[in-house]
C-alpha positions in Angstrom: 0.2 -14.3 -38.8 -0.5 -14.5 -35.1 1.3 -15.8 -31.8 2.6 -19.4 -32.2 2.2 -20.1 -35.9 4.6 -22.5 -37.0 6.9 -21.3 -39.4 9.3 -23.9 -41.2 12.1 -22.3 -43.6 15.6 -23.1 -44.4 18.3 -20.8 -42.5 20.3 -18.9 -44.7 22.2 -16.1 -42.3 21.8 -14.3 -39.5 20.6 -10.4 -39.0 22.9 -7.8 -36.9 22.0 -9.9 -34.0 23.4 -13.2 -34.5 19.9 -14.6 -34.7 19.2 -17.1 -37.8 17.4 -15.8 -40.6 15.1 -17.6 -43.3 12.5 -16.0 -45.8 8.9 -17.1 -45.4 6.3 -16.7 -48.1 3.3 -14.8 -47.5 0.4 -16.8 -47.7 -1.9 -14.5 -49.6 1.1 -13.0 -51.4 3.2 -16.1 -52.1 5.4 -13.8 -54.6 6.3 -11.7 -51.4 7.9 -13.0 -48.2 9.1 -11.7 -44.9 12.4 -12.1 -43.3 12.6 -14.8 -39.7 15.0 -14.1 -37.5 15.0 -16.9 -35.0 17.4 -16.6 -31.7 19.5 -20.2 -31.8 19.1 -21.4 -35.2 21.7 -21.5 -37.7 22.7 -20.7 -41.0 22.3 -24.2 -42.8 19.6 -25.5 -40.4 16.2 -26.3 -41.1 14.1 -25.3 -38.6 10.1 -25.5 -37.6 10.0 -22.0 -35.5 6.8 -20.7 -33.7 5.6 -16.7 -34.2 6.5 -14.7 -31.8 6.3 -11.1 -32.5 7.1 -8.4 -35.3 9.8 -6.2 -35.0 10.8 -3.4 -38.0 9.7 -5.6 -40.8 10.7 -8.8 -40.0 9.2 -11.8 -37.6 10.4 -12.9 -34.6 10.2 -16.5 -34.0 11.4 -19.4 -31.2 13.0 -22.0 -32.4 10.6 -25.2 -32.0 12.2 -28.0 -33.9 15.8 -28.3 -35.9 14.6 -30.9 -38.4 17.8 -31.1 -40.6 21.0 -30.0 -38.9 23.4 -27.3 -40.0 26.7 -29.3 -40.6 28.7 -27.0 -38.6 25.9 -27.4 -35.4 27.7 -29.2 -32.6 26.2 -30.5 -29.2 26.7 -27.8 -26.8 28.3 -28.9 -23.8 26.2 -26.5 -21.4 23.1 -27.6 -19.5 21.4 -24.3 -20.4 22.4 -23.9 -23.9 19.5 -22.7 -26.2 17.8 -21.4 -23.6 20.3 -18.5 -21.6 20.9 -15.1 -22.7 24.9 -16.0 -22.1 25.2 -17.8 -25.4 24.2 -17.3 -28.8 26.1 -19.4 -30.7 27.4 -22.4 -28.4 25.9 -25.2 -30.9 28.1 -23.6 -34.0 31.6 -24.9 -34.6 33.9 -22.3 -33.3 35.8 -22.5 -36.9 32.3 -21.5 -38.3 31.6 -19.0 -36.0 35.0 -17.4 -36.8 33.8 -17.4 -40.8 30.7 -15.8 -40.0 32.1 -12.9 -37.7 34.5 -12.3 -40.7 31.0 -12.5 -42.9 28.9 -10.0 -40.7 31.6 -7.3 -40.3 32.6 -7.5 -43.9 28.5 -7.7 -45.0 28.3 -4.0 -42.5 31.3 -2.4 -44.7 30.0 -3.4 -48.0 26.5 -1.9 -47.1 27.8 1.5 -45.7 29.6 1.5 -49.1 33.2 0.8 -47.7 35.6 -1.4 -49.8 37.5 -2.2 -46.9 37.4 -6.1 -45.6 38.8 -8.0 -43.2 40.7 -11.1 -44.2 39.7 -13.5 -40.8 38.7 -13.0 -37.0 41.6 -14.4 -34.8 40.4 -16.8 -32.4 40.5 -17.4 -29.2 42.6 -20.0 -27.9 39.8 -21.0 -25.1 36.2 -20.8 -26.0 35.2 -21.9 -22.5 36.0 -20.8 -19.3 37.7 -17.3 -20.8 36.0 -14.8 -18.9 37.2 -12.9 -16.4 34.1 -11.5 -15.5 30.2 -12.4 -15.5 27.3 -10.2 -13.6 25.3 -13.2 -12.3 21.5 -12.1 -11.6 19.1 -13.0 -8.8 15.7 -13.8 -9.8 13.0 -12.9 -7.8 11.8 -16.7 -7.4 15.4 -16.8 -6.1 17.3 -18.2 -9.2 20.8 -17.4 -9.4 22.3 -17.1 -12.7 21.6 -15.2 -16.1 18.6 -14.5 -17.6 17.1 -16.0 -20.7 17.8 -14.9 -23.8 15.4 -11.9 -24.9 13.6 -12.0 -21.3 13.7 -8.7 -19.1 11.9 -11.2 -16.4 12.6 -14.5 -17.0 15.9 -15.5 -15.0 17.9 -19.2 -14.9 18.4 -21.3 -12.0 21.9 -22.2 -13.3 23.8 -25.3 -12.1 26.9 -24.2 -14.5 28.2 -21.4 -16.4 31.1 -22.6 -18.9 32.0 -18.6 -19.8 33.6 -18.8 -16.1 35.7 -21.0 -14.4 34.7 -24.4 -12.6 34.2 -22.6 -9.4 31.4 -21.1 -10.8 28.8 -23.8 -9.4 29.8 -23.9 -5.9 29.5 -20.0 -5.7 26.0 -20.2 -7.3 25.4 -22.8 -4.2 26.9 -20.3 -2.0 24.4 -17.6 -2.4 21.5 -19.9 -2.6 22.3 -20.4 0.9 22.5 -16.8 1.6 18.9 -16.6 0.9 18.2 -19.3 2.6 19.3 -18.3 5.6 19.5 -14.9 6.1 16.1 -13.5 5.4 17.2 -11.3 2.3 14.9 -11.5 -0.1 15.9 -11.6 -3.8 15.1 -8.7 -5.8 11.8 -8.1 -8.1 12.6 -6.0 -11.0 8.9 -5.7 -11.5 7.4 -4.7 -8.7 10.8 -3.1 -7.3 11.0 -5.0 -4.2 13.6 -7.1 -2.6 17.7 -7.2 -1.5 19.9 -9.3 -3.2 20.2 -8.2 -6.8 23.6 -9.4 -8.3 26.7 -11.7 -7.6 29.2 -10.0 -9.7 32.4 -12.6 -10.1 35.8 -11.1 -11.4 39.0 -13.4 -12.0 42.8 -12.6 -12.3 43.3 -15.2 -14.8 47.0 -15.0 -14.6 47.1 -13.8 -10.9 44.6 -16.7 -9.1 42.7 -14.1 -8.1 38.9 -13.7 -7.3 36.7 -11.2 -6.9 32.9 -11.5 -5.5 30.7 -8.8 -5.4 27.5 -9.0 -3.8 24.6 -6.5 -4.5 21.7 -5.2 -3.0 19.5 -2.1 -3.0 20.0 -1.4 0.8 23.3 -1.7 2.2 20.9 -1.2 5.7 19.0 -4.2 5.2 22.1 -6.1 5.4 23.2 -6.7 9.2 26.1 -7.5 10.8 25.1 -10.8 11.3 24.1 -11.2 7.7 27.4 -9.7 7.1 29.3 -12.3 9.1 27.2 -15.2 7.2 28.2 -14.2 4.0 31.9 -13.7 4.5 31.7 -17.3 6.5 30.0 -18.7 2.8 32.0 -17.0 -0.3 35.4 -16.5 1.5 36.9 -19.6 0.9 36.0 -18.9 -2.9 37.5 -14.9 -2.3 40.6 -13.2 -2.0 38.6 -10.0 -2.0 34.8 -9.9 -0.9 32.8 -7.5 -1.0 28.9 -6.0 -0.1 27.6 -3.5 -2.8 24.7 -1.3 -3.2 22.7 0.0 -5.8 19.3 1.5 -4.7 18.4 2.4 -7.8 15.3 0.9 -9.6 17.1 0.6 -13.1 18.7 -3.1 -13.8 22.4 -2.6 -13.5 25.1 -4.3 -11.3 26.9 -0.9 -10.6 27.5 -0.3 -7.1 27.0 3.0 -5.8 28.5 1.8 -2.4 30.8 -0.4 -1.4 31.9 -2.1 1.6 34.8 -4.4 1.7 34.1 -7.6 3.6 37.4 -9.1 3.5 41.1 -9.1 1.3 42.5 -6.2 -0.6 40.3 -3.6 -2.2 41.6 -4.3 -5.7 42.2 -7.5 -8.1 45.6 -8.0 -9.7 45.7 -9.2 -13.0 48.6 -9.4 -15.5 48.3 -8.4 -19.2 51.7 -9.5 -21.1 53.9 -8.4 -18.1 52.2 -5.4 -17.0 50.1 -5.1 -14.1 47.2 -3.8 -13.5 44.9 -2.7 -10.1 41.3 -3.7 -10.9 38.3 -1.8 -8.9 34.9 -3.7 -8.8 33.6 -1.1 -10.9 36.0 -0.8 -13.3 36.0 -1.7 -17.2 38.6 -4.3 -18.5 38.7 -6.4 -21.5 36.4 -9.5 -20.3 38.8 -12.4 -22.4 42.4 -12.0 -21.1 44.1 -14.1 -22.8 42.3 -12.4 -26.5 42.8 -8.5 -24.8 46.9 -9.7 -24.7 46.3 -10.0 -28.3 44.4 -7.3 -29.1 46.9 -5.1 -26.8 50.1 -6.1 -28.6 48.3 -5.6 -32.7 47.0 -1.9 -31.3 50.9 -1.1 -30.0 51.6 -3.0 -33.5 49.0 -0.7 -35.5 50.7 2.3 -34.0 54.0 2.3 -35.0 57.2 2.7 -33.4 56.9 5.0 -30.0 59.8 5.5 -28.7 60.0 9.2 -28.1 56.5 9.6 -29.6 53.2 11.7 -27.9 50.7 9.2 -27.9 47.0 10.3 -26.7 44.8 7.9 -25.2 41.0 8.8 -25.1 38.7 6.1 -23.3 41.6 4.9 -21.8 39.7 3.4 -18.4 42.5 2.2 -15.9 45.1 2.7 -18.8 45.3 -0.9 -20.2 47.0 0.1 -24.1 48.3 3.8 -22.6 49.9 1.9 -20.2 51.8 -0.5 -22.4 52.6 2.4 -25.1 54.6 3.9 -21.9 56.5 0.6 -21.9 57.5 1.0 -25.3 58.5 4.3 -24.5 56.0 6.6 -25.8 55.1 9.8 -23.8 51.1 9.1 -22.6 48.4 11.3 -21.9 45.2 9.4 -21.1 41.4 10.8 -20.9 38.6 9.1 -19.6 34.7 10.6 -18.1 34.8 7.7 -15.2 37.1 9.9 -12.8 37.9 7.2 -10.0 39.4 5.0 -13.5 41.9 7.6 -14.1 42.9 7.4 -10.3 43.9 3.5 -11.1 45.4 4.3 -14.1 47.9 7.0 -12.2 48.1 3.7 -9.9 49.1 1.1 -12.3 51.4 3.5 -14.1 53.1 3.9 -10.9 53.3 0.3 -10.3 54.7 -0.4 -13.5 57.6 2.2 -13.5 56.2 4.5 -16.1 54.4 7.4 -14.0 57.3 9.7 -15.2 56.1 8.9 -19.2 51.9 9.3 -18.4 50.1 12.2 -17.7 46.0 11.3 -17.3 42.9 13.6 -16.8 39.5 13.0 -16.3 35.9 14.3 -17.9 34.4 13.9 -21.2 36.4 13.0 -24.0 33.8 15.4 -26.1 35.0 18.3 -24.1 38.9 17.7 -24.0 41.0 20.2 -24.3 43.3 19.9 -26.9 45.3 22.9 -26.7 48.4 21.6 -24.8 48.6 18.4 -26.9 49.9 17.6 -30.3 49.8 13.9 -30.1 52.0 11.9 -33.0 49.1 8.9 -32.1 46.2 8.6 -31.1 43.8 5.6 -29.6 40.6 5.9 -29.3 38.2 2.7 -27.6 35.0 4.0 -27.2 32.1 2.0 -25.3 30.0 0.2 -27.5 27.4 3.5 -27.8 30.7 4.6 -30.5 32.0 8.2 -30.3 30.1 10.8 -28.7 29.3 12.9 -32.1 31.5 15.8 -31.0 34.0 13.9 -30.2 34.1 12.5 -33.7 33.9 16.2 -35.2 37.2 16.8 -32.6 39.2 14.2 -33.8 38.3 15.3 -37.6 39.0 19.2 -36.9 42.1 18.0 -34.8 43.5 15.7 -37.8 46.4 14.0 -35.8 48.2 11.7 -38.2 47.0 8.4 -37.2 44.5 7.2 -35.2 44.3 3.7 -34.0 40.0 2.9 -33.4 39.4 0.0 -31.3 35.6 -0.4 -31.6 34.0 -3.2 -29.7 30.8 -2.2 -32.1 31.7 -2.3 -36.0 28.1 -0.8 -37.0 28.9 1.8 -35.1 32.4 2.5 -36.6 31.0 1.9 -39.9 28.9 4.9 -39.8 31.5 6.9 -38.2 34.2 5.9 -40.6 32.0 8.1 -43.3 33.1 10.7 -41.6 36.8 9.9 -40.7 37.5 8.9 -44.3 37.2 12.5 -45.7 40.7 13.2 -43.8 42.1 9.5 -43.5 42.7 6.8 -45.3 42.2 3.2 -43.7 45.3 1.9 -43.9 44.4 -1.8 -42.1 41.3 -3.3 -40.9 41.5 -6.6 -38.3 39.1 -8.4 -35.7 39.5 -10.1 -32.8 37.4 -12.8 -31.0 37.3 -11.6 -28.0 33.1 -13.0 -27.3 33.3 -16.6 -28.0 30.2 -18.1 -28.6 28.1 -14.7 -29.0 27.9 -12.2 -32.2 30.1 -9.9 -30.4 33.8 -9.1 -32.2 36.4 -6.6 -31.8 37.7 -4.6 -34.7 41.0 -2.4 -34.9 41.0 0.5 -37.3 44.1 2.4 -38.4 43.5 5.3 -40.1 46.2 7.7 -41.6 45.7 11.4 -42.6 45.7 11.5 -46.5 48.5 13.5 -47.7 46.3 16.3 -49.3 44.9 17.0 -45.9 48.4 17.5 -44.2 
């Protein structure tokens, strides 16, 4: 097989990546055949792909031709679908999508050897326009938007982007008139050359608040002139504005410094009635409506707190530790990112409950457990899982329940081999918090088994 081959199959599921998948005979081994995994095709399509590449085992191919349509493919209603790394799935049926979220997660349980399933993946009541965030990238031919999908290099001059709201296009226009006329220069992740890198855009959904990041590699570059142009251009889109820098050669839209160009340093937004003080750096559940949701079944999954010790590892800015002080449970919340756990003493504050939340900062593989004997515990670990010693901790530790909030349910799969010798997984549920992309939350509450007590 060699580059651009056609390869015509029947999809009949998708690999861990969302990507369609069809068998294909060999053609000198016809009794043999090799899996296709194809980004955009369907389960139910039948598709003319082109050979791309091997990768462990299988082929790689681009979709060429849908000759027979799935019956749950729908028109996509963005420009760029089928084409942008920023959605997957936007020409399957939401309902579908929903089914085969359920299908992946419970097809990852059964193959670790788990028995436990989940029942559905709730939805989310907007598929479009339900971020709250989206790290727009600048393409060193000047493109602003995302890049395509599987492409390091390869970047999208979008006129749209439906995971944001309708804004969206006239601050794309914005910046392309940044680099028109201020001599930056976008950034060239090849060669390592260049200013503008990002245009990070953050939303309080329920607050009307916007934040706009700008990002470059040399905060020096930038003069006060420049300065001046682009508060003139993305203010009237801002309530905070601000010029970032990361001189770093990696590709990431962290700023290492910032510089506020206008408004307050933080954005509001408002989670079912409790506030919260977001930095332009900091993590927070990217669907607001669906972290609401996912909020109130993790409170649920832990029981009732009132007068309970409830330990919150990965906590960020506090968003569930936080809400379990509402209910009246005694917090202690620990997080590596140290300025985080400054906004999360902040939004306690702010929210009356400083006197119920204690928080610390460093790595949650190193905390100290000596002075706590929590009756609960969350964990929400980044999408790497738990640190292996952290894993061993909370096993040699054995509080009585833990509630898991995994945004990666391969990773808890594997680690749940582990848990289960002292627990018992008492409930199992998912949450679409990624419409449109393979991506899916999954809570975990585990109980210590009896004999282990």
């Amino acid at each position: 097989m060699k580059f651009g081959d056609v390869l015509t199959g029947h999809v009949t599921g998708v690999n861990d990546a969302g990507r369609g998948t069809f068998e294909y005979p060999l053609p000198h081994t016809p009794d043999e055949t090799r899996t296709v995994a194809v980004p955009f095709a369907l389960p139910g399509d039948t598709i003319d792909a082109t050979f791309v590449k091997r990768d462990k085992g299988s082929w790689i191919g681009r979709l060429h031709a849908v000759t027979s349509k799935s019956p749950d493919r729908v028109d996509a209603p963005c420009p760029h679908a089928g084409v942008c790394g920023g959605c997957l799935w936007q020409s399957l049926a939401y309902p579908a999508q929903l089914t085969l979220k359920r299908d992946m997660i419970n097809a990852a349980f059964a193959k670790a050897g788990h028995d436990e399933r989940v029942t559905e993946v709730v939805g989310s009541p907007t598929q479009f326009h339900h971020r709250n965030r989206m790290d727009f990238a600048i393409g060193w031919k000047g493109e602003v938007g995302l890049k395509e999908y599987g492409a390091w290099n390869r970047y999208l001059d979008l006129s749209t982007c439906l995971l944001l709201d309708e804004e969206t296009p006239r601050i794309f226009a914005g910046v392309r008139t940044i680099l028109e006329t201020t001599g930056l220069v976008p950034w060239d992740a090849k060669r390592y050359e260049g200013d503008l890198r990002y245009c990070i855009i953050r939303r309080g959904i329920n607050t009307n608040e916007r934040m706009i990041t700008l990002l470059v590699k040399d905060l020096a570059r930038v003069t006060d002139a420049m300065r001046e142009t682009i508060k003139d251009t993305l203010s009237p889109f801002a309530t905070t504005l601000y010029l970032g820098e990361n001189p770093e050669i990696t590709d990431l839209s962290l700023a290492k410094t910032l510089v506020l160009l206008q408004g307050k340093p933080m954005l509001e937004e408002r989670v079912n009635d409790i506030q919260y003080q977001i930095h332009p750096n900091s993590f927070f559940q990217t669907n607001t409506s669906m972290a609401g949701v996912l909020q109130e079944a993790v409170l649920r999954q832990c029981g009732p707190l009132s007068g309970k010790k409830l330990l919150d590892l990965y906590c960020g800015l506090g968003f569930f530790g936080i809400a379990a002080a509402t209910k009246g449970a005694d917090v202690y919340g620990h997080e590596l990112d140290a300025p985080a756990i400054e906004l999360a003493r902040v939004n306690a504050k702010a929210n009356g409950v400083a006197d119920r939340c204690r928080f610390g900062a460093g790595p949650v593989e190193a905390f100290d457990w000596s002075a706590e004997r929590p009756d609960v515990v969350i964990v929400d670990p980044p999408r790497a899982g738990l640190h292996p010693k952290a894993l061993k901790m909370l096993v040699d530790q054995a509080p009585n329940k833990i509630v898991y909030v995994s945004c990666s349910y391969h990773r808890l799969v594997n680690e749940l081999k582990t848990l289960k010798e002292t627990y018992t997984v008492s409930s199992l549920h998912a949450f679409d918090l990624f419409p449109h992309t393979p991506h899916v939350e999954v809570v975990a509450t585990l109980d210590r088994r009896a004999e282990t007590l």
